[in-house]
C-alpha positions in Angstrom: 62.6 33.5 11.8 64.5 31.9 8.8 62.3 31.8 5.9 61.2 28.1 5.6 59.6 28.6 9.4 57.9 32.1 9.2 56.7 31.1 6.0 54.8 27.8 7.6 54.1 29.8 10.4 52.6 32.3 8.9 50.6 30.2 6.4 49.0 28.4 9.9 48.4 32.1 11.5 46.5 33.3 7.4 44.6 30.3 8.1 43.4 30.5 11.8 42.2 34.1 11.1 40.3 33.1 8.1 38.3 30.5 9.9 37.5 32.8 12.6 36.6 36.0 10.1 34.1 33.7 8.9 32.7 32.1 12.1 29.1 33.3 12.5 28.5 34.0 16.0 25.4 35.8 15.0 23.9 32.4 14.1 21.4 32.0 17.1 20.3 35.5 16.9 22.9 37.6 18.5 22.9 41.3 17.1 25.4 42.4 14.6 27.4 44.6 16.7 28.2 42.1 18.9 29.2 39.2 16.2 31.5 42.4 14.8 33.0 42.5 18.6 33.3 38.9 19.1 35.1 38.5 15.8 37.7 41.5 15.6 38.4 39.7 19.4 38.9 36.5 17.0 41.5 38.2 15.5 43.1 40.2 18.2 43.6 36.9 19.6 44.8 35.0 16.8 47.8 37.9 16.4 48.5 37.1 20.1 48.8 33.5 19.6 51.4 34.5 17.0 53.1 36.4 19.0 53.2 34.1 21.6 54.0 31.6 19.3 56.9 33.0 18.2 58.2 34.0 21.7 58.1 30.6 23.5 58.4 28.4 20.2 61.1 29.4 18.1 61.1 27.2 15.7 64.9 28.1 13.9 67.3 28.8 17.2 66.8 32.7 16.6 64.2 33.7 19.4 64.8 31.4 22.4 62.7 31.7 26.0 64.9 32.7 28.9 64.6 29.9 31.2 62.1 27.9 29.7 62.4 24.0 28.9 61.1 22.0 26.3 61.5 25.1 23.7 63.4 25.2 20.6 66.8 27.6 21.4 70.3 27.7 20.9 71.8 24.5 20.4 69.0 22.6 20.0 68.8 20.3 16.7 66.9 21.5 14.1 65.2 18.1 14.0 63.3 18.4 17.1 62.4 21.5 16.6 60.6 20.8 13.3 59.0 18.0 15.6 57.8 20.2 18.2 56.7 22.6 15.2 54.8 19.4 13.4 53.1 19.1 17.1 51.7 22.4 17.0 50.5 22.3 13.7 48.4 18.9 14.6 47.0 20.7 17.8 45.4 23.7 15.1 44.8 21.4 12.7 42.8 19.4 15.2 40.9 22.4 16.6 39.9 23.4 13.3 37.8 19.9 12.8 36.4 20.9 16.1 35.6 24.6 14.7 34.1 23.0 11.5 31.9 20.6 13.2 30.4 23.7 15.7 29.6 25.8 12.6 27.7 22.6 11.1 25.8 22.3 14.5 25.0 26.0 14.8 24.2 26.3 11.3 21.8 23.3 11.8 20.2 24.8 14.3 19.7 27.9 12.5 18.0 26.0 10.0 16.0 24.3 12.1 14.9 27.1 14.0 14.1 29.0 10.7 12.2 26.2 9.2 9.9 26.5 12.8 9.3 30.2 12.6 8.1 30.2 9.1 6.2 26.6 8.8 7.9 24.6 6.7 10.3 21.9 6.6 14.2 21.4 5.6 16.1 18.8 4.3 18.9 17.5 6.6 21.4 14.3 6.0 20.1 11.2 7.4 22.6 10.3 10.1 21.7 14.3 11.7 18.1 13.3 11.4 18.0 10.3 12.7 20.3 11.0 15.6 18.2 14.3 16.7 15.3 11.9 16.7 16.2 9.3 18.8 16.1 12.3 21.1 12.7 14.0 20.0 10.5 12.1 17.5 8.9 15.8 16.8 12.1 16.2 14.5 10.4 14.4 12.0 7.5 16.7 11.7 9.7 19.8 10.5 12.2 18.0 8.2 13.0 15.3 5.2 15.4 13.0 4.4 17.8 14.6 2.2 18.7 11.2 0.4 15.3 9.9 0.4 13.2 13.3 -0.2 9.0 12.5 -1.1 8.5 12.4 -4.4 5.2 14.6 -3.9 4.3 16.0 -0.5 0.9 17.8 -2.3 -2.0 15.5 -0.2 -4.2 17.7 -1.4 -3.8 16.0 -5.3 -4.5 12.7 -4.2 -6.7 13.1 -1.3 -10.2 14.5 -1.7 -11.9 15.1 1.1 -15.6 13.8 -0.2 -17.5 14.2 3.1 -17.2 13.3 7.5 -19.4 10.7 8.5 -21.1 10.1 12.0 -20.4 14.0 13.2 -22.3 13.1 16.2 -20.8 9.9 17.1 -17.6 9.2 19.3 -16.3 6.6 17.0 -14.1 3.7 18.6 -14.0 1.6 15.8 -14.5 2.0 11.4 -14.2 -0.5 9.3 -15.5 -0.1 5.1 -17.4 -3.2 4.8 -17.3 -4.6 0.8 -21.0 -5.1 -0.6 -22.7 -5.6 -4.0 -25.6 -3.0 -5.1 -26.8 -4.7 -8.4 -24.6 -6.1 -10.8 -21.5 -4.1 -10.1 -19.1 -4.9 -7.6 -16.4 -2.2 -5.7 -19.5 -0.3 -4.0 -18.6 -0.5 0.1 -20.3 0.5 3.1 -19.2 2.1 6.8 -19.3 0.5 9.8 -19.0 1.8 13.2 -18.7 0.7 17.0 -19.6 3.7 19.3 -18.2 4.5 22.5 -21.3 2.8 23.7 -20.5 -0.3 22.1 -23.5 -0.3 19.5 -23.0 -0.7 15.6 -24.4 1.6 13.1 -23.7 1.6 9.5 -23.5 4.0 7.0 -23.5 4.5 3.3 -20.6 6.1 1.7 -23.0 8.9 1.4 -23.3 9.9 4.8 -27.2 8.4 5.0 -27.8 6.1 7.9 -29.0 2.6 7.0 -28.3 0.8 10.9 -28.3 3.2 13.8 -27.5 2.0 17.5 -27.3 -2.0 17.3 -26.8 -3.4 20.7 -24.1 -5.8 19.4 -24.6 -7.8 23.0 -21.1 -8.0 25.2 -21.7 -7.1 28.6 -22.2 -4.1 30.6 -19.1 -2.3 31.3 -16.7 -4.2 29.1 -14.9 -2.2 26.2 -15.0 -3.2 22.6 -11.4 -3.4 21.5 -11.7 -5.0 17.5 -14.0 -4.5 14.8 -13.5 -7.1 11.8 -15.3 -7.4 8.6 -15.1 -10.6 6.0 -14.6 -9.9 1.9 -17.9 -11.7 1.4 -19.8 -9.0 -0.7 -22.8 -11.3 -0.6 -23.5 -11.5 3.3 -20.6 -9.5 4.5 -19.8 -10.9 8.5 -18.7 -8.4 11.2 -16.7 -9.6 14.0 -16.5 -7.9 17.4 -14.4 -8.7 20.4 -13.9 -7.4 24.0 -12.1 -6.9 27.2 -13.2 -10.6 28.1 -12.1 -12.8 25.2 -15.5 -12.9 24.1 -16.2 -13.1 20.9 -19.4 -12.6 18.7 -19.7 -12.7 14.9 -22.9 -10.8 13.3 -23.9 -11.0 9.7 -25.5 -8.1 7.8 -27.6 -9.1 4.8 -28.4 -6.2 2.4 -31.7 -6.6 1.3 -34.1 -4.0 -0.9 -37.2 -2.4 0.2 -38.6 -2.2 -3.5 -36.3 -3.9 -5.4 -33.7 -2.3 -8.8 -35.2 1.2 -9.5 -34.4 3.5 -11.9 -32.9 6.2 -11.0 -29.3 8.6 -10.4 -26.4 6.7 -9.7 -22.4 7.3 -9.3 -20.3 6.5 -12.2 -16.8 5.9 -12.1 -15.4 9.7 -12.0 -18.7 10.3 -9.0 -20.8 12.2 -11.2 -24.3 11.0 -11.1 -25.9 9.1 -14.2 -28.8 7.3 -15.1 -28.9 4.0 -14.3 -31.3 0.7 -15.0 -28.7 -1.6 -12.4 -27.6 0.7 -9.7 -29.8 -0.2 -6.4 -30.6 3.3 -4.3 -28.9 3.3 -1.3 -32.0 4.9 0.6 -34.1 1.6 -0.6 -31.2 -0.5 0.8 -32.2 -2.1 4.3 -29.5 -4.2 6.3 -30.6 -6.8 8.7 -28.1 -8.0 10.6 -28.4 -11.7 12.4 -26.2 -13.6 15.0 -24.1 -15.9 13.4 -22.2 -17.5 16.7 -20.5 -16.3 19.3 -17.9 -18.0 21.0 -15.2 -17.8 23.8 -11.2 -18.7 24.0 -10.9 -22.0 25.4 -9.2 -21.5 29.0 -6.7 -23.6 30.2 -7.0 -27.3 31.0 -4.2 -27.2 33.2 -5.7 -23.9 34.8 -2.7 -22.0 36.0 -2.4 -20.3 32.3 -4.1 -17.1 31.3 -5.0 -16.7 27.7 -5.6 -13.3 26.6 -7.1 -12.3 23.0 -4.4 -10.9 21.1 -5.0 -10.7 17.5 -8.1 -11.9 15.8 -8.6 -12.8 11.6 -11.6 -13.7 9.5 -10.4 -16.6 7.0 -12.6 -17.4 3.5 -11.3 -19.8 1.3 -12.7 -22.5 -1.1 -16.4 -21.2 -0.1 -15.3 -22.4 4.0 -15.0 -19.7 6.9 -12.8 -20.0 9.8 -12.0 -17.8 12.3 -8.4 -17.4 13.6 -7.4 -16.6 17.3 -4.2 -15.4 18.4 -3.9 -15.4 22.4 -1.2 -13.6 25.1 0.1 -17.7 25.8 1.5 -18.1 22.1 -1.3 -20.3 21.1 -3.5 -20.0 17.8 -6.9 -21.3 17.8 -9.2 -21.9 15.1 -13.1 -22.1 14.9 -15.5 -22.9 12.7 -18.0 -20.7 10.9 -20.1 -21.7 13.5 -17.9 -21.2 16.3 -17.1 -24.6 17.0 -13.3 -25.1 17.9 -11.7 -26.9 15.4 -8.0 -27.3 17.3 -5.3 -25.3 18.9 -1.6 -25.0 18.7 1.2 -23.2 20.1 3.7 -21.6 17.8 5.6 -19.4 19.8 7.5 -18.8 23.5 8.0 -15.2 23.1 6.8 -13.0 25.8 3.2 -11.4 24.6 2.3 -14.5 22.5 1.4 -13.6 19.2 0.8 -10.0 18.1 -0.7 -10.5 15.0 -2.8 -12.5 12.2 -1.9 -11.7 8.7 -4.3 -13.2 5.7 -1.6 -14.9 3.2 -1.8 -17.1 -0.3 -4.7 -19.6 0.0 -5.4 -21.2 3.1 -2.5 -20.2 4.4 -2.3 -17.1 7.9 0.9 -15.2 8.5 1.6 -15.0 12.8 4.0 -13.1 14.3 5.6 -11.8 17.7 7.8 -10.0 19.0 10.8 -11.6 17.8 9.2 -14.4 15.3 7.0 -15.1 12.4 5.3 -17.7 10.3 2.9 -19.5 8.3 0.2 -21.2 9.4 -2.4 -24.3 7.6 -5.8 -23.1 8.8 -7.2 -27.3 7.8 -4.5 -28.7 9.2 -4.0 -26.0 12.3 -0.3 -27.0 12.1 2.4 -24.8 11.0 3.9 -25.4 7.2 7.6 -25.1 8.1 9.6 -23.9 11.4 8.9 -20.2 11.8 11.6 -18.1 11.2 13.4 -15.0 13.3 13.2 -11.5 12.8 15.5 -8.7 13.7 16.8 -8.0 17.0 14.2 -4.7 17.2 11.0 -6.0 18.5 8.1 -6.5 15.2 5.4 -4.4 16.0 3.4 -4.9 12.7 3.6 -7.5 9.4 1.7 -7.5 6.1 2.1 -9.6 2.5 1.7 -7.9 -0.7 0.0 -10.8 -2.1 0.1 -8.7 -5.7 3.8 -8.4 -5.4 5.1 -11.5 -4.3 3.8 -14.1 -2.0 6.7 -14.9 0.0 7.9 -11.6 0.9 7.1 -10.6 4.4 7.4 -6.5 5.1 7.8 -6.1 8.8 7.6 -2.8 10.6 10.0 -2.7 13.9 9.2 -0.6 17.2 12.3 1.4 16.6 10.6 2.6 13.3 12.3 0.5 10.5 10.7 -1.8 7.7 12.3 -4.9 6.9 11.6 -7.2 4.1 12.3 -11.2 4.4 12.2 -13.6 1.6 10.8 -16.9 2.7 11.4 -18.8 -0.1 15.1 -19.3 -2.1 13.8 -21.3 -5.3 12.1 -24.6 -4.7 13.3 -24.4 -0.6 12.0 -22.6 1.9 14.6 -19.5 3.7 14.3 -16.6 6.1 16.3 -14.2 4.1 16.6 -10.2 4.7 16.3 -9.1 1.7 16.3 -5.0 2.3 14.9 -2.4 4.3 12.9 0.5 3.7 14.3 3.7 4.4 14.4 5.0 7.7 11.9 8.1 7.8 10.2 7.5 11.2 11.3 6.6 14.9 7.5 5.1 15.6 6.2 1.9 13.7 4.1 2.0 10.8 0.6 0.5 10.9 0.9 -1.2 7.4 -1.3 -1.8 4.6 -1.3 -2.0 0.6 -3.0 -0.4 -1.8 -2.7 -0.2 -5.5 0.5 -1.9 -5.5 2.2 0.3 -2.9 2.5 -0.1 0.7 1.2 2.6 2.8 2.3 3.0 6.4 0.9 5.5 9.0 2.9 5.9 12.1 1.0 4.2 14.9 2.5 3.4 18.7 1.8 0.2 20.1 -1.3 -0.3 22.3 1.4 -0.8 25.4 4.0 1.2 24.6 5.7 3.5 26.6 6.5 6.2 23.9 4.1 9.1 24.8 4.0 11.7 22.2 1.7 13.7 20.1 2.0 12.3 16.7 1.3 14.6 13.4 -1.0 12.1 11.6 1.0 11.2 8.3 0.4 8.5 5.4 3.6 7.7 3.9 3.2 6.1 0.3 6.5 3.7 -0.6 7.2 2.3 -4.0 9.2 -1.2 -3.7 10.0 -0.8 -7.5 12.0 2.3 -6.5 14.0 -0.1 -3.5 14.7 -2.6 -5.6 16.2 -0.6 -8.3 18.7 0.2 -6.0 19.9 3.7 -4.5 22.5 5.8 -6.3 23.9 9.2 -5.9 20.7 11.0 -6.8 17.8 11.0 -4.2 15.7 8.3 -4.3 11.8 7.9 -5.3 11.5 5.0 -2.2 8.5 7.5 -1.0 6.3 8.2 -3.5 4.3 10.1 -1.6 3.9 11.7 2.0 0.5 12.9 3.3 0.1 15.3 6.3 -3.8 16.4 7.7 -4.9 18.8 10.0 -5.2 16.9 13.2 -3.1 15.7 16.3 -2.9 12.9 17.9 -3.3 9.0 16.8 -5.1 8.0 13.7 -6.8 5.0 12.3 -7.3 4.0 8.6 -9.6 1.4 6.3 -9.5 0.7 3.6 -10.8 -2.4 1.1 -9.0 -5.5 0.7 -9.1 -4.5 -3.7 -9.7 -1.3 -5.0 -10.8 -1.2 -8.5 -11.4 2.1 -11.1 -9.5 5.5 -11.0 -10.4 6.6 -7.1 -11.1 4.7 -4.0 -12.6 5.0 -0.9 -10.2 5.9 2.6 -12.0 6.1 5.6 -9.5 7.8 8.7 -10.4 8.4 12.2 -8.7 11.0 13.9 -8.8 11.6 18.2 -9.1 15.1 18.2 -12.3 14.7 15.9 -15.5 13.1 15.8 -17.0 11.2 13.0 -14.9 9.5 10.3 -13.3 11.4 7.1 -14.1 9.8 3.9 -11.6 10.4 1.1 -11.2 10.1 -2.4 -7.6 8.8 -3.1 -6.5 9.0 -6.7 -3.0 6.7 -7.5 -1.4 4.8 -10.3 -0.9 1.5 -9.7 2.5 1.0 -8.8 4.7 -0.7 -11.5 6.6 -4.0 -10.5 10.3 -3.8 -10.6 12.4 -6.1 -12.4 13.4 -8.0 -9.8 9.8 -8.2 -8.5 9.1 -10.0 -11.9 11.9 -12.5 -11.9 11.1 -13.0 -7.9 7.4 -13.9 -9.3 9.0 -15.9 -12.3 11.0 -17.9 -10.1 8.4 -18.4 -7.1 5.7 -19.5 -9.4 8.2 -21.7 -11.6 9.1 -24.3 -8.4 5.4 -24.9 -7.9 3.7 -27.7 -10.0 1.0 -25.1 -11.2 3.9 -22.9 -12.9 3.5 -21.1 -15.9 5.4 -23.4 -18.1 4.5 -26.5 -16.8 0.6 -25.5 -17.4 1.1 -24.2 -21.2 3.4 -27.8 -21.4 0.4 -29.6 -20.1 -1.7 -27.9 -22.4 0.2 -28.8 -24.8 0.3 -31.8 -24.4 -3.5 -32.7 -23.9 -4.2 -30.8 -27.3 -1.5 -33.0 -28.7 -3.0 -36.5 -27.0 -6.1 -36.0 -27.4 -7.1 -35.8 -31.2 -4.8 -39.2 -31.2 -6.4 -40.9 -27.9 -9.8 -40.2 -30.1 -8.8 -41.6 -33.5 -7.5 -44.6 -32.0 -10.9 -44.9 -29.6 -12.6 -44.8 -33.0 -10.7 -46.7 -34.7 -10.9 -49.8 -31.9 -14.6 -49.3 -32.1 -14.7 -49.6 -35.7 -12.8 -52.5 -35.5 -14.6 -53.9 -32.8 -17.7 -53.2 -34.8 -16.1 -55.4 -38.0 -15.4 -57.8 -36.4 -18.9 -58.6 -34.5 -20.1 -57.9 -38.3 -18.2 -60.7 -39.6 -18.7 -63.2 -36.5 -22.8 -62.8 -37.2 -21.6 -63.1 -41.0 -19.8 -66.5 -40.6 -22.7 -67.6 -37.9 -25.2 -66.7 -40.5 -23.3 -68.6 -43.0 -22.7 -71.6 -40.4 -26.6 -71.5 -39.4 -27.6 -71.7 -43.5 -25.3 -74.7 -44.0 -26.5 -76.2 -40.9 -30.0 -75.7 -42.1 -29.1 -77.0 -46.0 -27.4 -80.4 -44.7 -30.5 -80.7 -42.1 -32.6 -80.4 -45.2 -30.8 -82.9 -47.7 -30.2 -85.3 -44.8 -34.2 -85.4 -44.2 -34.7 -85.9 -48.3 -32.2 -89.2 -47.9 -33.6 -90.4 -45.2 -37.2 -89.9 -46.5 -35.4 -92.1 -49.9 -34.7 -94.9 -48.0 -37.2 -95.2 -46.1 -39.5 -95.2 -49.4 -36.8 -98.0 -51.2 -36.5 -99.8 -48.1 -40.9 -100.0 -47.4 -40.5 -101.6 -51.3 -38.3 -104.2 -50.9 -39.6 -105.6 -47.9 -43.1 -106.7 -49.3 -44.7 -107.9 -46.1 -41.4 -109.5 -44.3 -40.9 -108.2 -40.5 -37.5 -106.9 -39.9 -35.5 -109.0 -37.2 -35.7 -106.6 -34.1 -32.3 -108.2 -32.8 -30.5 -107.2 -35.9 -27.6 -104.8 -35.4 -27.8 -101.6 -37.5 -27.2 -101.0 -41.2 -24.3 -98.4 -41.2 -24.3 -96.9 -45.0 -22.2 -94.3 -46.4 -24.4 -91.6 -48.1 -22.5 -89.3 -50.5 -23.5 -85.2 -50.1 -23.9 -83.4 -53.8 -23.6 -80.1 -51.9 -20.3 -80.4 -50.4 -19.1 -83.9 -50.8 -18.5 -84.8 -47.3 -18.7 -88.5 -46.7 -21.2 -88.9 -43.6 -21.9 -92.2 -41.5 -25.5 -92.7 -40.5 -27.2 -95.7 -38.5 -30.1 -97.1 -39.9 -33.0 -97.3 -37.3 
C-alpha cells in the first residue's frame, strides 16, 4: 500500500482489535479460559479481515483481485477508490455502535444480575429502567432512578414500628378515626370491618373498646368501604356494600368514671402524670344509627347505577354525604339521609371513580379521562370540568396546605401529573409538571406533613396481576418546582420498603400535629394492622408555591391585602364616624336645650302679659263701676274699643270692652 492508505487502514485494523481485546465475553458467567479463547479468536479474525481487506480491496492500484469487479485495481481512479474505502470505513464504524450498545446491554445485565444475588439495588438511567419495566414491573424492586435517586431509603429512621393491632382478626377494612380525650386534641382511635362484616374498635394501644358490632347489611353481601368524618366530637363511620346500600353509624365516646388521674402519653410517648388525659380503659363507645340510605335507581329504569366512590362532607357545622355512581351521576344526601338532588357530570365509561374533599364546600370528581369541582348546596358543578391526560386517572388528591387549585393526579400507566385550575382571577386546566416517573402501577395518594405520599396500589379491575413489594414513596413538590439540573434531584425525599408481599392499605389523619404521628398499614399476607410511629419535618414550600398562594389568594375578595386595607380603613372611619355621631347628638341636645329655653321664656312672657292684662281690666272695671253712679248701661251699645299702653314692653294692644 502507499502510505496515506495503509496508514488509514491500519489505524481502522488498531482500532477493531482494541474493541474486541476489551469485549467481556465473560460477562454472563462464562469461565475465564473460554473468554481468553473467544477473544484471541477476536483477533485472529480481525488479522484476517485485514488480510482480506487488503487482497480484494486495494485501496492504491497496487494489489488488485484477479477477476473480481467492483474492486479498486489498475486503472481505476483514485477517486473511487477512496469512495469505496470511505464505504468500508462507515460499515466498521457502524458495527462498532452496534458492539458498544451489546457491551452496555451485557454489562446491564451483569449488574442486574449481581445486584439480585447479593440483595441490593443499582442505579440505572431512566430511559433503561423504564423501558425494562414496561416489560416486568419487578424491575423496580431491585433498582433506582439514577437522576432521581431517594434522598433516604433508611425506613427504619422514620418508621417505628409501635405495635400490630387485631392479631386475630382478618381485617378487610382500617380506618384511624379522630377523637378528643379531655382537653387535648390529635388523640385517634382504630377502626375495623372484619371479614365478617362487624366493626370493632381499638385504641392506639392495642386495648379493645368495641368488639364484633353487627353493622346490619345483609347476609352474604361484602363490605367494600369504610369511611370516617373529622368530627372529633361524635366521629360518624360510614359503611357500604355490594348492594349500594348504605348505612352511617355514629360512635359517641363517653366515660365510665369520668377525668382521672393517672399515666398518660406526652408528646415524645413517654408516660406522665396527667390531671386532663381521660384513660383509655374508662373510655366506652356507644355507637347509634344515624340513617341509612340507598342510591336512587333509575326513573327511566333501563339504567344501572353502581356505587362507585363515596365522601363524608362537614362544613359550616352541616353534613352531607356525597355519592358517586358507575352512570356518571353524583348524588347528595343529607345528614339524615334524605336526598337532596342529583346530577350528572360525566359520559366516560365507569362514571366517576372518585370523591376528593377540596376548599370549603367545594368536592373534587374525577374519571377516567376528566375531573372537576363540585357545589355540595347547590349540587351543580362551579365551572366546565376539565380533561386530563390521555393515560387513564386512576387516583386524585388536593394539597389543601400547598395550594388550593392544584390537582395531583396519579395515571394507570404509573405517572403523577399536576394541573393548575386557576390562571389569576380566571379559571384554566393547565399541566403544570409531572412527578418523576419511579413506578409502572398507580399511586394511592395522600398528604402528610406537607409532602405527598404515594403507595403503589393496582386498580380494583385491573388486569395487571403482580406481586407488588409494599413501598411508601415520600415526594417533596418544593424539590419539583425548583427545577431539575445536572445533579440528581431530591423529588423523593424518602422511599420506604416493609417486609411483606402483596397489596397494602394505609390511614392515616386528615392533620397531624406534634413531632410523630400515627400510620396505620394493612398488609395481605398478614393479619392485624401495623401501627407506626412516623417522624418527618414538615415539608418547606417552594418559592413558587408561595407566589402560586400569593397570587390565588390575591384574586379573591378575602385576599390578604384587601383585608389589612379594609382594616385599615374601618380603624381610620371609625374614630371619625364616632366624633361626628357625638358631635350631632350634642348638637341635637343644644338645640332642644334652647327650644325649652325660648318656650320657657315665651311661656313667662305669656304669663306676665296674662297677669298685667288682668290688673287693667280689674282698673277699669273699678273707674268704670265709679262713674256710672246708678245709670244702666244701654245693652244695644256697640263696644268701647280703647287702646291700653304696656309698661313692660310697650306694645300697643286693642281690647273690647264687654
Amino acid at each position: 500500500f502507499t502510505p496515506p492508505c495503509a496508514w488509514a487502514l491500519r489505524r481502522q485494523y488498531f482500532h477493531f482489535e482494541e474493541q474486541v481485546r476489551r469485549f467481556p465475553v465473560g460477562a454472563l458467567g462464562v469461565c475465564r479460559p473460554s473468554a481468553m479463547a473467544a477473544g484471541a479468536v477476536g483477533i485472529a479474525g480481525a488479522r484476517v479481515v485485514l488480510v482480506v481487506f487488503a487482497v480484494f480491496a486495494s485501496p492504491c492500484g497496487v494489489v488488485a483481485a484477479s477477476g473480481g469487479g467492483g474492486g479498486c485495481g489498475a486503472g481505476v481512479p483514485v477517486a473511487s477508490c477512496e469512495a469505496h474505502l470511505q464505504s468500508l470505513v462507515d460499515r466498521l464504524e457502524s458495527s462498532q455502535d452496534q458492539i458498544q450498545g451489546k457491551l452496555s446491554t451485557l454489562s446491564t445485565l451483569e449488574l442486574l444480575r449481581s445486584s439480585i444475588l447479593g440483595g441490593r439495588r443499582v442505579e440505572l438511567q431512566s430511559a433503561q429502567r423504564q423501558h425494562l419495566e414496561t416489560g416486568s414491573p419487578l424491575i423496580g424492586e431491585v433498582t433506582y432512578d439514577m437522576r432521581h435517586r431517594p434522598v433516604s431509603t433508611n425506613a427504619s429512621r422514620y418508621f417505628r414500628l409501635a405495635r400490630t393491632v387485631a392479631r386475630h382478626l382478618e381485617v378487610a377494612h382500617h380506618a384511624l378515626v379522630p377523637v378528643q380525650l379531655g382537653k387535648a386534641s390529635g388523640d385517634a382511635l382504630l377502626a375495623i370491618v372484619d371479614s365478617s362484616s362487624e366493626l370493632s374498635v381499638f385504641d392506639l394501644d392495642g386495648r379493645p373498646l368495641l368488639e364484633n358490632f353487627e353493622l346490619g347489611h345483609a347476609q352474604g353481601v361484602t363490605i367494600d368501604r369504610l369511611l370516617v368524618s373529622k368530627s372529633q366530637d361524635s366521629p360518624l363511620v360510614l359503611t357500604t356494600d355490594s348492594t349500594s346500600r348504605i348505612r352511617v353509624h355514629s360512635l359517641k365516646v363517653e366515660a365510665r368514671v369520668g377525668f382521672s388521674a393517672g399515666v398518660g402519653r406526652g408528646e415524645n410517648g413517654t408516660a406522665e402524670h396527667s390531671e386532663e388525659y381521660l384513660e383509655p380503659s374508662n373510655l366506652v363507645l356507644a355507637p347509634k344509627l344515624a340513617c341509612a340510605f340507598k342510591l336512587p335507581a333509575s326513573p327511566l329504569g333501563g339504567e344501572a347505577r353502581l356505587l362507585t366512590a363515596m365522601l363524608i362532607v362537614e362544613h359550616g357545622g352541616q353534613t352531607h354525604f356525597v355519592a358517586g355512581d358507575s352512570a356518571g351521576g353524583i348524588t347528595v344526601f343529607s345528614h339524615r339521609g334524605f336526598l337532596r338532588g342529583r346530577i350528572r357530570v360525566t359520559e366516560e365509561p365507569g362514571g366517576v371513580r372518585g370523591l376528593v374533599k377540596s376548599q370549603g364546600n367545594s368536592v373534587l370528581f374525577y374519571s377516567a379521562r376528566v375531573f372537576g369541582h363540585l357545589a355540595v348546596a347547590k349540587v351543580d358543578l362551579e365551572y366546565p370540568p376539565c380533561w386530563g391526560p390521555a393515560s387513564p386517572i386512576a387516583y386524585a388528591i388536593i394539597d389543601l396546605s400547598y395550594s388550593a387549585s392544584r390537582v395531583i393526579l396519579s395515571l394507570e400507566d404509573g405517572d403523577i401529573a399536576v394541573f393548575n385550575t386557576a390562571r389569576g382571577p380566571s379559571r384554566a386546566c393547565d399541566l403544570a409538571m409531572k412527578f418523576p416517573h419511579v413506578s409502572a402501577v398507580p399511586f394511592q395518594l395522600y398528604v402528610f406533613k406537607g409532602y405527598i405520599v404515594g403507595m403503589p396500589r393496582l386498580l380494583r379491575n385491573s388486569s395487571q396481576q403482580a406481586d407488588l413489594l409494599p413501598e411508601l414513596f415520600v415526594f417533596n413538590l418544593a424539590a419539583m418546582d425548583n427545577g431539575y439540573g445536572v445533579a440528581p434531584s431530591r423529588s423523593v425525599q424518602l422511599q420506604a420498603s416493609f417486609d411483606a408481599r402483596g397489596p397494602a392499605a394505609l390511614s392515616m389523619l386528615p392533620s397531624c400535629q406534634g413531632k410523630t404521628a400515627p400510620m396505620a398499614f394493612r398488609f395481605a399476607s398478614t393479619k392485624g394492622v401495623r401501627i407506626y410511629n412516623v417522624s418527618l419535618r414538615p415539608a418547606r414550600k417552594s418559592k413558587v408555591a408561595l407566589e402560586e398562594a400569593v397570587v390565588e389568594e390575591s384574586t379573591s375578595w378575602t385576599s390578604w391585602y384587601a383585608k389589612r386595607i379594609a382594616v385599615l380603613l374601618v380603624a381610620m372611619l371609625l374614630p371619625l364616624w364616632y366624633w361626628r355621631r357625638r358631635r350631632r347628638v350634642a348638637k341635637a341636645a343644644a338645640d332642644a336645650a334652647a327650644a325649652a329655653a325660648a318656650a320657657a321664656a315665651v311661656a313667662s312672657d305669656d304669663g306676665a302679659a296674662a297677669g298685667a292684662d288682668k290688673e287693667n281690666q280689674r282698673r277699669r272695671r273699678n273707674v268704670g263701676g265709679r262713674g256710672r253712679s246708678g245709670h244702666a248701661r244701654d245693652a244695644g251699645a256697640r263696644p268701647k274699643v280703647e287702646e291700653d299702653f304696656d309698661d313692660d314692653d310697650g306694645e300697643v294692644e286693642e281690647e273690647a270692652d264687654d
